[in-house]
C-alpha positions, -999 to 999 in steps of 0.1 A, spaced: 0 0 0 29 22 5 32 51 33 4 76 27 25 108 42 57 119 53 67 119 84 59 154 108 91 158 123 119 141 127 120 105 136 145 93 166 166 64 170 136 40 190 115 50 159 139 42 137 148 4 150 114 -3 154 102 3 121 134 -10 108 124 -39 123 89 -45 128 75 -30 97 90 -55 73 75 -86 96 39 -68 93 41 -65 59 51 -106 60 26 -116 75 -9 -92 72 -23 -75 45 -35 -42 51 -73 -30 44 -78 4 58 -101 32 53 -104 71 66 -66 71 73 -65 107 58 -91 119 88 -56 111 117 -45 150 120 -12 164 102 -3 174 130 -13 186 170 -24 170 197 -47 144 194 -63 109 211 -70 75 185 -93 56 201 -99 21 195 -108 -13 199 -85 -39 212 -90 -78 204 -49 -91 202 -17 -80 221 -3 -77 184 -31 -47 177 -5 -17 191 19 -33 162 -7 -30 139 -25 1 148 12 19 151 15 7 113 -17 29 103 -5 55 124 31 59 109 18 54 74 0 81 78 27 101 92 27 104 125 43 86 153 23 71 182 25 74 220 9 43 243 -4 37 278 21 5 283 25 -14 316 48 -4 339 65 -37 347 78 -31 311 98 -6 320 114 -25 348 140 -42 324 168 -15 320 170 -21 283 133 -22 271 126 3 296 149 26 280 139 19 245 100 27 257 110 59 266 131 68 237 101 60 217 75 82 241 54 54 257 37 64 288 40 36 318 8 32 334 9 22 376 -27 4 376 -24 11 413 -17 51 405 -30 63 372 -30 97 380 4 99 367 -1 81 333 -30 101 329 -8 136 337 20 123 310 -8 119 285 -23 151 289 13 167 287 23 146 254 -10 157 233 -10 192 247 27 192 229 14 179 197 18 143 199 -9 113 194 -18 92 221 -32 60 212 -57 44 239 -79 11 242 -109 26 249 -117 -6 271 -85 -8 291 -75 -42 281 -85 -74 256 -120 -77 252 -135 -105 271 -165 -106 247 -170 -144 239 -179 -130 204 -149 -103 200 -172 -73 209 -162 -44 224 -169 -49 260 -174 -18 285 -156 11 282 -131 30 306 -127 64 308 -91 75 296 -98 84 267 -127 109 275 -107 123 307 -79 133 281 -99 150 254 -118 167 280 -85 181 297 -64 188 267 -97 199 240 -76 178 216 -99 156 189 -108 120 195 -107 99 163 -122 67 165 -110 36 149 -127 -3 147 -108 -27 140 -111 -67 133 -85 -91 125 -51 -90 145 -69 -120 164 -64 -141 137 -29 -136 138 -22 -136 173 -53 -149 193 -60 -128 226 -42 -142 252 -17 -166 233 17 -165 230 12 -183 201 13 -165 165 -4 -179 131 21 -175 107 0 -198 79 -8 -169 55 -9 -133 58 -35 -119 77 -61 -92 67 -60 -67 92 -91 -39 89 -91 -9 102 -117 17 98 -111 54 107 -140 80 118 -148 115 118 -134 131 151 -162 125 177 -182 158 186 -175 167 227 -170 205 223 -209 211 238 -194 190 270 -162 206 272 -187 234 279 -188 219 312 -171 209 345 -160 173 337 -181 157 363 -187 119 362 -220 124 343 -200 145 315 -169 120 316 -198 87 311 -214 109 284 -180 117 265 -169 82 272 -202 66 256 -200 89 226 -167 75 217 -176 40 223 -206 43 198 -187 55 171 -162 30 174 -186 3 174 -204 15 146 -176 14 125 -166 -23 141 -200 -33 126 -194 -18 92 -162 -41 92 -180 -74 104 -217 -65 86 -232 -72 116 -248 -56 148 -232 -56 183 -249 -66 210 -274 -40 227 -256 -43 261 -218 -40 262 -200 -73 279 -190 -67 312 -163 -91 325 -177 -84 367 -212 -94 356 -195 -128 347 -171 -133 373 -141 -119 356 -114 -99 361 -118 -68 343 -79 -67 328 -57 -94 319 -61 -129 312 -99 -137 320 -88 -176 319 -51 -179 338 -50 -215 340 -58 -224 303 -26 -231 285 -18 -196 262 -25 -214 230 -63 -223 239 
């Protein structure tokens, strides 16, 4: 498909080995069918929103990013950044650790990286959906909380397929064939009536359900079908809300 745009700015030495390195083993194994690219901004501040179905999708999703020019900041786990090494790479490359246990701090260093212009890419549900069917499950807030503080856009993105390559959960890749990865791109999703407003927990549910809608509407116009009325939620079924909903199944299941 080729890269869409240059890239704003100049690209440092994490970028640099990453794509040297990653890029070439997505383009071995997915093909790439994507649509709206052209709404992700030039440039500024800005929060992609998403759907998240594999631990592969921030490879994938960081491919549509870049190809449209732009470089992508993430909410990873902070154990990552406990290795020396990786740790340093993740910073070099602008990912954000996130202390589960004190969020506040994740959420400051993502309001500071889109006020300077930078994209931060969140999972608008926080982790894998546990969705027996793949559905986005229920939301958290991040994303809203962010775009409230910072008055940056939110565009929405649905996407289907990086389960097929690496099913959620397993350690286990399918490297028989490439795999079609879709991604769809919306319009930015209107919040400037509730920016209006003190972000109270009504406004932040409000914001936070607007976004949700628009990105599963355009995870139904991938699948051509319609999600469930209610949104899973893991508690209702005795599940954790984040991580692995079934620890003791071997990774591959």
């Amino acid at each position: 498909m080729g890269k869409y745009r240059k890239l704003q700015g100049e690209r440092g030495w994490a970028w640099t080995v990453a794509v040297g390195i990653l890029k070439p083993v997505l383009l071995a194994t997915t093909k790439q069918d994507w649509t709206g690219g052209q709404k992700i901004p030039t440039s500024g501040g800005a929060i992609i929103a998403l759907n998240h179905v594999s631990h592969v999708d921030p490879l994938t999703a960081a491919h549509l990013v870049w190809d449209y020019g732009r470089e992508s900041r993430y909410l990873a786990k902070s154990t990552l950044f406990k290795n020396a090494q990786l740790g340093r790479f993740l910073r070099a490359a602008g990912q954000i650790p996130v202390d589960r246990a004190a969020g506040a701090d994740a959420f400051k260093e993502a309001v500071a990286a889109v006020n300077a212009g930078e994209i931060v890419v969140v999972y608008i549900e926080g982790s894998i959906t546990k969705d027996p069917a793949g559905w986005p499950m229920v939301p958290k807030s991040g994303a809203a909380r962010i775009a409230l503080e910072t008055g940056a856009p939110v565009i929405p993105v649905g996407q289907w397929g990086a389960q097929a390559l690496l099913p959620a959960y397993s350690k286990r890749p399918d490297l028989f064939g490439r795999k079609t990865i879709t991604m769809h791109v919306g319009d930015p999703v209107p919040l400037d009536d509730l920016r209006e407003h003190e972000p109270t927990l009504a406004v932040v549910k409000e914001a936070t359900d607007r976004i949700m809608a628009a990105i599963v509407d355009l995870v139904e116009e991938i699948r051509g079908e319609e999600a469930p009325d209610e949104r899973f939620d893991p508690r209702k079924h005795g599940l954790n809300a984040t991580g692995n909903p079934h620890p003791h199944k071997k990774a591959a299941e």
